[in-house]
N, C-alpha and C positions, 0 to 999 in steps of 0.2 A: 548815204545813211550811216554806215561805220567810222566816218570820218566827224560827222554830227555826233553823235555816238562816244568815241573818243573822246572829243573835248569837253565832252559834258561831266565824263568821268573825270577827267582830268580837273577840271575844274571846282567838282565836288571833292576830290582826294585833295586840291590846296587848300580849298577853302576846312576839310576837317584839320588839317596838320596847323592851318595859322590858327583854328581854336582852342585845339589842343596846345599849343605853343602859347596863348593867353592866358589859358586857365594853368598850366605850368608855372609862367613866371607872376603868377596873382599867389601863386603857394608859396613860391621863395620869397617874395615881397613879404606875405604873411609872417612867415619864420625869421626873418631877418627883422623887421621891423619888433617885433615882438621880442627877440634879444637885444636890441635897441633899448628897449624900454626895459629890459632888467639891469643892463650894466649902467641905468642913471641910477638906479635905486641900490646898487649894492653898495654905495657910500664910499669912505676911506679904502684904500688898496683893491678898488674896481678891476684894476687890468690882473694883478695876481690873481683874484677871485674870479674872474670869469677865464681866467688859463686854465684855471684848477678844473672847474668847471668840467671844459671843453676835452680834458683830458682825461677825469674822469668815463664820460661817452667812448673816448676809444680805446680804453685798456681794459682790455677783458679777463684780464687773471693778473691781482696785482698780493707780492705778499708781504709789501709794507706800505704805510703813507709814504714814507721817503720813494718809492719807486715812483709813481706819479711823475713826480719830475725829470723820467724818461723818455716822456712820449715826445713828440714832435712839434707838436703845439703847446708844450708850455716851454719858453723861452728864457725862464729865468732859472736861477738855482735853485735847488731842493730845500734848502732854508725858507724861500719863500712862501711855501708850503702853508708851514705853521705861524708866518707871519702876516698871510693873505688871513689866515681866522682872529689872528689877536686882534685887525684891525677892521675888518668889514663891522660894518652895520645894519643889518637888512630890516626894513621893515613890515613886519608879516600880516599890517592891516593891506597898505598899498599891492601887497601883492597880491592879496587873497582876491582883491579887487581887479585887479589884472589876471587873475585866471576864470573870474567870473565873467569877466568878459568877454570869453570865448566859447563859454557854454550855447549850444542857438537856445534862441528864446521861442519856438514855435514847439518844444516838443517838454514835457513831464523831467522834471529834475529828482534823479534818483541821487541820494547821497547814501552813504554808510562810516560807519564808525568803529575806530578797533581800539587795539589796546597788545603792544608788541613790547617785550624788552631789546633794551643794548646791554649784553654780559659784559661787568667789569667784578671778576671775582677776585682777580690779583690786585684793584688799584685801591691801595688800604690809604694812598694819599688823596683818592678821590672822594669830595664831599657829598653827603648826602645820597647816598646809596642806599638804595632796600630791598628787600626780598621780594623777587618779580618769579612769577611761572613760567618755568621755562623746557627745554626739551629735555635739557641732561638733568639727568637724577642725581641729586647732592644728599647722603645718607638716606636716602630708600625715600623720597618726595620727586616729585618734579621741580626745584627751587634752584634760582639762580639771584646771585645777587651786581646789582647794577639799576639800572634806571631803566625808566617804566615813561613810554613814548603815546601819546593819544593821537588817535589819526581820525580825520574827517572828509572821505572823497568824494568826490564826483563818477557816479558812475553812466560810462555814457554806453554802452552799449548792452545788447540785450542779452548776448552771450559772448564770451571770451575772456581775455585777462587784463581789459584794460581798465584798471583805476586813478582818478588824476588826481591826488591830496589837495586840498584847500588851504588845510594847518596841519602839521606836523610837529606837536609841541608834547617839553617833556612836564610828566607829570611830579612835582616836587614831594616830601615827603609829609607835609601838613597838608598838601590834597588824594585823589582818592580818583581812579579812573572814570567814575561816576560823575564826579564834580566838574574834572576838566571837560570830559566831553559833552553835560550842558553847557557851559559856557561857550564851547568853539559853535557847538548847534546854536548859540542865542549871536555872535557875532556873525554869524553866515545869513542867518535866516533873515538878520535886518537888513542884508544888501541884496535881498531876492525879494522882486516884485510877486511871485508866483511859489506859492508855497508847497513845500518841497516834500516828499515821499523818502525817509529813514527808516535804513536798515540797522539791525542792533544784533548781537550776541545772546547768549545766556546770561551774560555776565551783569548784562544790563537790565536784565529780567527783574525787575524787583520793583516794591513800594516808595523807594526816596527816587528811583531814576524816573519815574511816572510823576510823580510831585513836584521833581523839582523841574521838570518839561513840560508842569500845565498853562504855563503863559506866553510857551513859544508856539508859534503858530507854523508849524510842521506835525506829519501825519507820522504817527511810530506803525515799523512792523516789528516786532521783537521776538527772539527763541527767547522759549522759557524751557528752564529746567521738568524733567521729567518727575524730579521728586517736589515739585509744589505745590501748594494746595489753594483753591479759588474758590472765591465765596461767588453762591446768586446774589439777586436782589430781594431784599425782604419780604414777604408776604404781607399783605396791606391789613392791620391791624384793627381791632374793634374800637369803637368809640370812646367807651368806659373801660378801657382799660388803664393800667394805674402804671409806671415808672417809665424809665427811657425807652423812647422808639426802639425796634432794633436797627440793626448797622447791615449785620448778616445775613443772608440766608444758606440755600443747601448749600453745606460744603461740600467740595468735589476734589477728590484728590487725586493725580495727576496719573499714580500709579496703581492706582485701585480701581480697574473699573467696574467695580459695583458698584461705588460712590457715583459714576457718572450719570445725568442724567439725561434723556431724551435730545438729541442733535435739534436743530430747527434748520440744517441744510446737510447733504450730506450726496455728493457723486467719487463717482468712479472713470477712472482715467487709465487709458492705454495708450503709455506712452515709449517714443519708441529707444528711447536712453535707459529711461527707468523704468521701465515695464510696468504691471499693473498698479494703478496709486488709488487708493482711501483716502478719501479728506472729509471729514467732517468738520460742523460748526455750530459753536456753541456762543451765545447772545448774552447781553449784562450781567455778565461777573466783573469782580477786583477781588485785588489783594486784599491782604488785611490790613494793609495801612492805608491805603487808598481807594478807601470805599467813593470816595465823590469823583473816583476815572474810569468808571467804565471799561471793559474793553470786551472785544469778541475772541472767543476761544477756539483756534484752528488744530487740530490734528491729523497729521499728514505720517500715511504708513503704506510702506509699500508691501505687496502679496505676491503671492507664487514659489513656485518650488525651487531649490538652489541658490537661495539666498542666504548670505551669512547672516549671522548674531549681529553684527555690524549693521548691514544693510538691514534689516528685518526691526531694527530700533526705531518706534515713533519717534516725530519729529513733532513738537508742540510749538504753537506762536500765536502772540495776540495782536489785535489789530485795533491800534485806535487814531479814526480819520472821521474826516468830516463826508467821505464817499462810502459806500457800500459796496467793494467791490467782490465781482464774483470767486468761488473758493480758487478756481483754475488760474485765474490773474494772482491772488495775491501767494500762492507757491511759485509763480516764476518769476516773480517779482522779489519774493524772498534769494533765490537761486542767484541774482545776480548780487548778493554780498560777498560770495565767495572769489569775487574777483581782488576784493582786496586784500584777503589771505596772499595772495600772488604777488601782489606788490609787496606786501612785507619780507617775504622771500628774494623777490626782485631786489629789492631796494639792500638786500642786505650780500644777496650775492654777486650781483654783476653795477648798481649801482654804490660797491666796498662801503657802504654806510657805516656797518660796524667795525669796520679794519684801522682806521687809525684809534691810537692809544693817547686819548687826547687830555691834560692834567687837572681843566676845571668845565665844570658844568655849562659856563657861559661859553667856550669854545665847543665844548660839544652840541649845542642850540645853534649856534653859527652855522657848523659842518650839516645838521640836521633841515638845519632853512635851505639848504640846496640841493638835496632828495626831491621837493615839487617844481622845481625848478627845471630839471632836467626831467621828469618824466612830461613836464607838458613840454620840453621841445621836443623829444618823440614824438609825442604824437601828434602835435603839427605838424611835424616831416612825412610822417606816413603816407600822406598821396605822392608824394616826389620822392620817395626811396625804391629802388629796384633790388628786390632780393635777391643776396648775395650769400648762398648758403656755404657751410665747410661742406670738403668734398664726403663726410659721411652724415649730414642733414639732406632729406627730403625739400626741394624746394615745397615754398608755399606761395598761394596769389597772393594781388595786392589787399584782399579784404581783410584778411585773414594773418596779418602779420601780427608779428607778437612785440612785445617791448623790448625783447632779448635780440629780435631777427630787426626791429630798425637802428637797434645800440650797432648793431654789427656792421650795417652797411654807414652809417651816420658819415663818415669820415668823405665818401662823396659830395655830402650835402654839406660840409664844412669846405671843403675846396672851392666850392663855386661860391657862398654866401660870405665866404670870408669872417674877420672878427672885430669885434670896434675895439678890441684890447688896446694898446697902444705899444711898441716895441720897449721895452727895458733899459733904462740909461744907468752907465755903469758910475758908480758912487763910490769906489774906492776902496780899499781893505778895513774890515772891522775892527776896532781895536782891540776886541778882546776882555778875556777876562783880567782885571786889571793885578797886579801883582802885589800880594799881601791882603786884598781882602779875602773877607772868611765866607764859606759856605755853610749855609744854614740848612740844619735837612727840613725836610716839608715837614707838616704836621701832618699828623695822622687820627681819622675819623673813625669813631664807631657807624658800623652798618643802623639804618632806622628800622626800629620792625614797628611795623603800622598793628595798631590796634581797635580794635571797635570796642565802644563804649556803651555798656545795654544799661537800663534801667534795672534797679536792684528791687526786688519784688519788699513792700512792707511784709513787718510779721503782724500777724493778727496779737494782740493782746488777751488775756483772761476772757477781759467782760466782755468785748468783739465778738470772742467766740462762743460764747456762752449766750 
């Protein structure tokens, strides 16, 4: 009987190792194949751009562009750098399409949307710069001036830091964070069979970003500002009465709650992160410009004692979908936006986004197309990476890794998948700057300051008023 016994184990213990060993090399197949498919699409200087790439991933504290050209895997000289972006061509419909195609199709597509600067406050030869919000204080504002980036992710999980960009494009200074970010929501949304679930800002909170997203067919969840004010829906008016319908009804204003009226849902949550939670809900209100959008009014406040000023600040959001969903779904659903706060962090600190000093707009777009790039081969590597912490990091499981903890380990998973780069053929000495012509200094740009344009109120005349 122990000898039966024996082999049965034995036999169960091969048979798990050879399935484990399938579903192993079906993930490097995965990963590999799928950087296959980016180095046809990076265009001209494919092998410097995918070195760049790949070198990017493994240098973890770099404090120039020129250093880059240190790592191990990139094989050619430091010049090639700046000449892997003069000459790449990416195209950011094809790819968005290739990352779409990794999302599963059996489960709710959450996206989100931001809006981060790149600080260029010294490059007075760089064009088209504006006044972006930023963390460091320029004469007592939070302003930073540089270029203003729209982001649109994929967020796939229900908690952690992982966001996958889709477009990562900058905003120019005749458009407006608002504008670009409908349009990347209007080109995503046409390659989704299944209509998708966005997250938004405050920023987004208003009348023209609600109007100019009533013909995309995606469901908004939005913060709104604490100091706004939302109209009901008008009371149904008498027969005989004489001039314009109304538009309005109660206004209710966001920080007044005497103005507020009667919730139509309203529970209480004990939660065990956020402790006690108040959510209320409030039904057809809009803006004042956008009385024909409906939307429902969420207010999310947490209670109890020893909470700061901070914490202790309602959270306001509107919800406009074609589902009804309950208050408890659409606060944790909200919660997963701030995953993409984390990549913009990401992407600027260990993905050195903002570290090179790059001299025009269209080279900085280039360098910017390879930010989505590398964070979805993270996270396709993540079932086939074994974490590899420094000896003062807490290990972590495999569920549970971060986009920082599979950048770290990556460089296993580059040994065995190898690169389709191609080796570097040596082309000779450059000639140089030729002798007797002139250098011309660059030209230099004023900063843009973006303006809003309001309607000038008429004056009333004598007889008007009279």
């Amino acid at each position: 009987m122990g000898t039966n016994r024996s082999k049965k184990t034995r036999d169960n213990e091969i048979k798990l190792v050879n399935y484990f060993f399938i579903i192993l090399t079906k993930n490097y197949q995965k990963i590999q194949q799928f950087r296959n498919k980016i180095y046809r699409l990076l265009g001209p200087a494919k092998d410097a751009t995918f070195e760049l790439m790949d070198a990017v991933l493994l240098t973890r504290k770099a404090y120039s562009f020129a250093e880059l050209s240190l790592s191990p895997v990139f094989r050619r000289k430091w010049c090639s750098l700046y000449e892997a972006l003069d000459d790449c061509r990416l195209n950011r419909k094809k790819l968005s399409r290739l990352y779409l195609q990794e999302i599963p199709k059996n489960k709710r597509i959450i996206l989100a949307g931001d809006h981060t600067p790149w600080p260029r406050t010294e490059a007075a030869t760089l064009k088209d710069r504006t006044y972006e919000h930023g963390a460091k204080v320029i004469s007592g504002k939070p302003v930073t001036l540089g270029h203003g980036y729209s982001t649109l992710a994929y967020i796939p999980e229900e908690q952690g830091s992982w966001a996958l960009p889709l477009l990562h494009e900058r905003i120019t200074s005749f458009e407006t964070p608002i504008t670009r970010a409908v349009f990347q929501l209007k080109q995503v949304s046409k390659q989704l069979k299944v209509r998708p679930l966005t997250l938004w800002d405050s920023e987004y909170g208003c009348a023209k970003f609600l109007n100019l997203t009533a013909g995309i067919n995606a469901d908004l969840l939005i913060r709104i500002r604490p100091n706004r004010c939302v109209f009901g829906k008008p009371k149904k008016e008498e027969k005989n009465q004489m001039g314009r319908p109304k538009i309005h009804g109660h206004k209710m204003k966001l920080s007044d709650s005497a103005t507020w009226s009667v919730p139509v849902d309203s529970i209480e949550i004990d939660d065990p992160i956020w402790g006690t939670v108040e959510i209320q809900r409030w039904s057809e209100f809009h803006f004042t410009g956008s009385a024909e959008r409906p939307m429902e009014i969420i207010l999310i406040q947490r209670t109890g004692k020893g909470l700061s000023k901070r914490a202790a600040k309602p959270m306001w959001l509107a919800w406009i979908g074609e589902e009804k969903l309950s208050l408890k779904e659409l606060w944790k659903l909200y919660l997963r936006r701030f995953a993409i706060e984390h990549w913009n962090r990401f992407a600027k600190q260990r993905l050195h986004w903002t570290l090179p000093k790059l001299g025009t707009t269209k080279k900085g777009q280039r360098w910017s197309d390879l930010m989505p790039i590398l964070t979805w081969q993270l996270w396709l590597a993540r079932e086939i990476i074994e974490d590899n912490p420094l000896p003062w990091q807490k290990p972590q499981s495999c569920e549970k890794l971060t986009p920082g903890r599979i950048a770290q380990s990556f460089s296993g998973v580059l040994a065995t998948i190898g690169t389709p780069a191609k080796s570097p053929k040596p082309r000779g000495k450059s000639p140089g700057w030729l002798a007797g012509k002139k250098r011309n200094k660059k030209p230099r740009y004023p900063v843009v300051k973006k303006t809003v344009t309001r309607k000038k109120k008429e004056k009333k005349t004598e007889k008007e008023a009279d």
